[in-house]
C-alpha positions in Angstrom: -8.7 -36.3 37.3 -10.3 -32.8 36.4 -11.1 -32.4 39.9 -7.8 -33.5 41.5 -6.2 -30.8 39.5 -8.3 -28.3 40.4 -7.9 -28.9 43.9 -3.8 -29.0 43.1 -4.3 -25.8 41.4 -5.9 -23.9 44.1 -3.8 -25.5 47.3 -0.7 -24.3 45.1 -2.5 -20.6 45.6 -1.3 -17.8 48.2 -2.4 -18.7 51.6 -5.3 -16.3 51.9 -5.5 -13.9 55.3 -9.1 -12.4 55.8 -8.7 -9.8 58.3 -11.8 -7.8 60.1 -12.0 -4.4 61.1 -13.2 -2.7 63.8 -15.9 -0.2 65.0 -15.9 3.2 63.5 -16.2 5.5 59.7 -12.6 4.0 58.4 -13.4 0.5 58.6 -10.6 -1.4 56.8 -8.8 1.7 56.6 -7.6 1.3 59.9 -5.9 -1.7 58.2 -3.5 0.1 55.5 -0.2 -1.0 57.1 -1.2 -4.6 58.2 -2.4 -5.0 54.2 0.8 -3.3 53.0 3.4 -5.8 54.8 1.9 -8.9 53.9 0.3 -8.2 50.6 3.2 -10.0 48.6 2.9 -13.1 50.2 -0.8 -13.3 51.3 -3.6 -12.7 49.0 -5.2 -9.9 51.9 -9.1 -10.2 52.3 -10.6 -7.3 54.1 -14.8 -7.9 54.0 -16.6 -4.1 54.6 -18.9 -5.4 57.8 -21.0 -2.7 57.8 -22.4 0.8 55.3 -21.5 4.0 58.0 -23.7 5.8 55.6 -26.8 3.3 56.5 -28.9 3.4 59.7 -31.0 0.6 58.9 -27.6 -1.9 58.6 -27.8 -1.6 62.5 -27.7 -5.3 62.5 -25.1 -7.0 64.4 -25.6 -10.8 63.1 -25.8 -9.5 59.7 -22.4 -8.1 60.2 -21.2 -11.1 61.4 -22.9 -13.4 58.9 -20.5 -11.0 56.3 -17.3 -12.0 57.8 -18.6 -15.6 58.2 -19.5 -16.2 54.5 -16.5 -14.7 52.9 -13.9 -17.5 55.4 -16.8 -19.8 54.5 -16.4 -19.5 50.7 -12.6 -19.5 51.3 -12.5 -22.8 53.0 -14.4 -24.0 50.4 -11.8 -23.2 47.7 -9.5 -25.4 50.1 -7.7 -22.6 50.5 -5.5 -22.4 53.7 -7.2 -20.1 55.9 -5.4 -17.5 58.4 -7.9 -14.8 60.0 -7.4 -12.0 61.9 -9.6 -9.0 63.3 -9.3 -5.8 65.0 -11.3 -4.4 67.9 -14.6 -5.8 67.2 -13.3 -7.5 64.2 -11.1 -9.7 66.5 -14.5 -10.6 68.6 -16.3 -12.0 65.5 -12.9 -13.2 64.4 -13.0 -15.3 67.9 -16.7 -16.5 66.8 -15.7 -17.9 63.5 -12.6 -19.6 64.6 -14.8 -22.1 67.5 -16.7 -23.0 64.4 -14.5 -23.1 60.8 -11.0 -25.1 60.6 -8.5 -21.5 60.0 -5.4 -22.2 60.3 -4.3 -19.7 62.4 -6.0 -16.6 64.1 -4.6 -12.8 64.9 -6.2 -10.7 67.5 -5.3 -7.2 67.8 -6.7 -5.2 70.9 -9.9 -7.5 70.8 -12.8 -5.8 71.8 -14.2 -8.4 74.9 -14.7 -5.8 76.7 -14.8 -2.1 75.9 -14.7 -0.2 78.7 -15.4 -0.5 82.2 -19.3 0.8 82.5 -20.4 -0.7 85.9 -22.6 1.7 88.0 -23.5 3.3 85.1 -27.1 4.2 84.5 -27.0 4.3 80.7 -24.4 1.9 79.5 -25.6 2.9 75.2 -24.8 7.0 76.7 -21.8 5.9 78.4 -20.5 4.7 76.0 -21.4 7.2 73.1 -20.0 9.4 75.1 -16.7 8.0 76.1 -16.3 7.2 72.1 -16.8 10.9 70.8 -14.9 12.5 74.0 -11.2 10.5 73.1 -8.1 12.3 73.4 -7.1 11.9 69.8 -8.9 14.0 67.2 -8.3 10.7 64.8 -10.0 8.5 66.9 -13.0 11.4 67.5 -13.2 11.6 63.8 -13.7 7.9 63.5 -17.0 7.6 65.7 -18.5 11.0 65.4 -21.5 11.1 62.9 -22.2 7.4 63.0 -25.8 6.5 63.6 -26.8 6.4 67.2 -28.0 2.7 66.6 -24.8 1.6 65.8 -23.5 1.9 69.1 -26.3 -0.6 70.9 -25.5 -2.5 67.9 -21.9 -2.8 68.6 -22.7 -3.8 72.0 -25.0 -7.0 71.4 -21.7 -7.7 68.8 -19.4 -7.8 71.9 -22.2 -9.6 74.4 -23.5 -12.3 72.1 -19.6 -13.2 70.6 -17.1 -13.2 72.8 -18.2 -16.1 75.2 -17.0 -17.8 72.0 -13.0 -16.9 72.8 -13.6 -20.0 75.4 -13.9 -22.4 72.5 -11.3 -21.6 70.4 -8.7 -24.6 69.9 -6.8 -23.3 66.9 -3.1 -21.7 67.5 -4.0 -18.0 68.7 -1.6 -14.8 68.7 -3.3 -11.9 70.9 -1.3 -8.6 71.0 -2.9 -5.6 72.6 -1.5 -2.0 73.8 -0.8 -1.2 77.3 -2.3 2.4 76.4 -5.2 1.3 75.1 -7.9 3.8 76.1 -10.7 2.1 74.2 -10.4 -1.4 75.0 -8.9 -2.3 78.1 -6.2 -5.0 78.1 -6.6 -7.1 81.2 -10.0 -7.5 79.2 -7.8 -9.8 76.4 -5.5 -11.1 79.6 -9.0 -12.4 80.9 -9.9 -13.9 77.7 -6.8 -15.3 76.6 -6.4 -17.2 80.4 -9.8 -19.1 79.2 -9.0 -19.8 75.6 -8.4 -23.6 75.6 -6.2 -23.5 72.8 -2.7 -25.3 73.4 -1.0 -23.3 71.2 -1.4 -19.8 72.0 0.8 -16.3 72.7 0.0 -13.1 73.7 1.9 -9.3 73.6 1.0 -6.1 75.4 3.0 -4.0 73.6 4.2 -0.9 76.1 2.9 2.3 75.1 0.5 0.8 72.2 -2.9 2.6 72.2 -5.6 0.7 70.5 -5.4 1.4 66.6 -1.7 0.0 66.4 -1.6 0.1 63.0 -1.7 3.4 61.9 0.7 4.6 65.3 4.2 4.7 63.7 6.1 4.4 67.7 4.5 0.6 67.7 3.2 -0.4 63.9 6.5 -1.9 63.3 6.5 -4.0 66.3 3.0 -5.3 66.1 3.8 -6.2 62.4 7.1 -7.5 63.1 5.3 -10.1 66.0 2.9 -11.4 63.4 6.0 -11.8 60.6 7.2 -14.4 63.2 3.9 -15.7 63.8 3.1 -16.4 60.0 6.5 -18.0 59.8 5.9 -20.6 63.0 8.5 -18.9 64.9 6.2 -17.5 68.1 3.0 -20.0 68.6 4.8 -23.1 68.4 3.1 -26.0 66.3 2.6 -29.7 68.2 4.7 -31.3 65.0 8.0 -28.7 66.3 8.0 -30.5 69.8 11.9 -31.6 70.5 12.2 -35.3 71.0 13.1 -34.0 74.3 10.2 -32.7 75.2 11.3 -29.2 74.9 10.1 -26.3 73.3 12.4 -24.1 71.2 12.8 -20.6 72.4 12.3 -17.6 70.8 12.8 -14.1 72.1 10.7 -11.0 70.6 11.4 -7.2 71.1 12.4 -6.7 75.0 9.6 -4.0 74.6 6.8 -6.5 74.4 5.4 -7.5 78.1 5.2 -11.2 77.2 1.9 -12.9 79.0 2.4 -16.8 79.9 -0.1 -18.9 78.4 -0.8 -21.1 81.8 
């Protein structure tokens, strides 16, 4: 009896979202706006994945191992799981989700593939390079000054994770910018076409560069797609199958390039 109303009392809980950040200084900082909108009906979990400050936390399983524990003990609580991650965030994200029963998963400009770097003799330099010569002196600001280490660090991340997008059978909602200078999005067209999930969307949003969140022209978009999501209305569930056969429609913002899941 004392443990059926435990689990009652925590099933009767917020849903929780646990949401990774990306690469870069800010961390979940880059994640104001997303914690903002959905903060009154979602208890918001945003694990710190690495210390900036820290050379020696150059490891990239630890990192991962972070995000994994924290769903981990979540799950544990029987708590109904949605996760989400940014950049590289949405590449570890894409690791956890093969593995743990989430409920749902959010992928924002994935990181599967960063930029293009064939026929390049120093792919670390390249891309050190390309990270600390962006257009935008936010973006600059973000990546200069971290370690040096952290860069190879963020590629083994990317290498050793993202074969794990192929795996992933939960409902899936992948939005990416059509700007994006960082992260290229036929990279997340490529990924999503080999996600075997069955139910599974994806939105390049025009003129979206890679942090979404903190761009005003696009922020309300992106949120306003994963409003829907949360409420069932894009991603549609097996149990909402008309006795028909049909799916029910739903149209988002003409601005969004929709991408067919076939």
């Amino acid at each position: 009896m004392i443990l059926e109303k435990q689990l009652k009392g925590t099933r009767a809980k917020r849903p929780v979202i646990i949401f990774l950040h990306g690469f870069g200084r800010k961390r979940t900082g880059e994640l104001e706006a997303f914690q903002q909108a959905f903060e009154n009906d979602y208890e918001i979990i945003m694990p710190e994945l690495f210390d900036p400050e820290d050379p020696k936390d150059s490891n990239g399983i630890l990192w991962a191992n972070r995000a994994l524990h924290v769903v981990e003990k979540e799950l544990l609580k029987q708590r109904r799981v949605i996760l989400g991650g940014f950049s590289m965030g949405g590449v570890i994200a894409s690791w956890i989700a093969s593995m743990l029963p989430v409920e749902k998963l959010i992928l924002i400009a994935p990181a599967f593939d960063l930029i293009n770097l064939k026929n390049t003799g120093n792919i670390l330099t390249s891309l050190i390079t390309h990270f600390t010569h962006l257009e935008s002196p936010q973006e600059i600001a973000n990546f200069n000054g971290l370690p040096a280490n952290f860069f190879q660090t963020l590629i083994d991340v990317v290498v050793q994770f993202r074969p794990y997008a192929s795996r992933l059978s939960c409902p899936v909602l992948l939005i990416h910018g059509s700007q994006d200078g960082i992260v290229s999005p036929q990279s997340s067209k490529i990924a999503f076409s080999r996600m075997p999930s069955a139910q599974k969307q994806m939105f390049v949003i025009e003129n979206g560069h890679h942090v979404m969140f903190e761009d005003e022209g696009v922020c309300p978009e992106v949120l306003a797609l994963i409003q829907l999501y949360l409420n069932d209305q894009i991603v549609i569930r097996n149990e909402e199958i008309l006795e028909d056969g049909l799916l029910p429609f739903y149209v988002a913002r003409a601005e969004a390039e929709l991408v067919s899941a076939e």
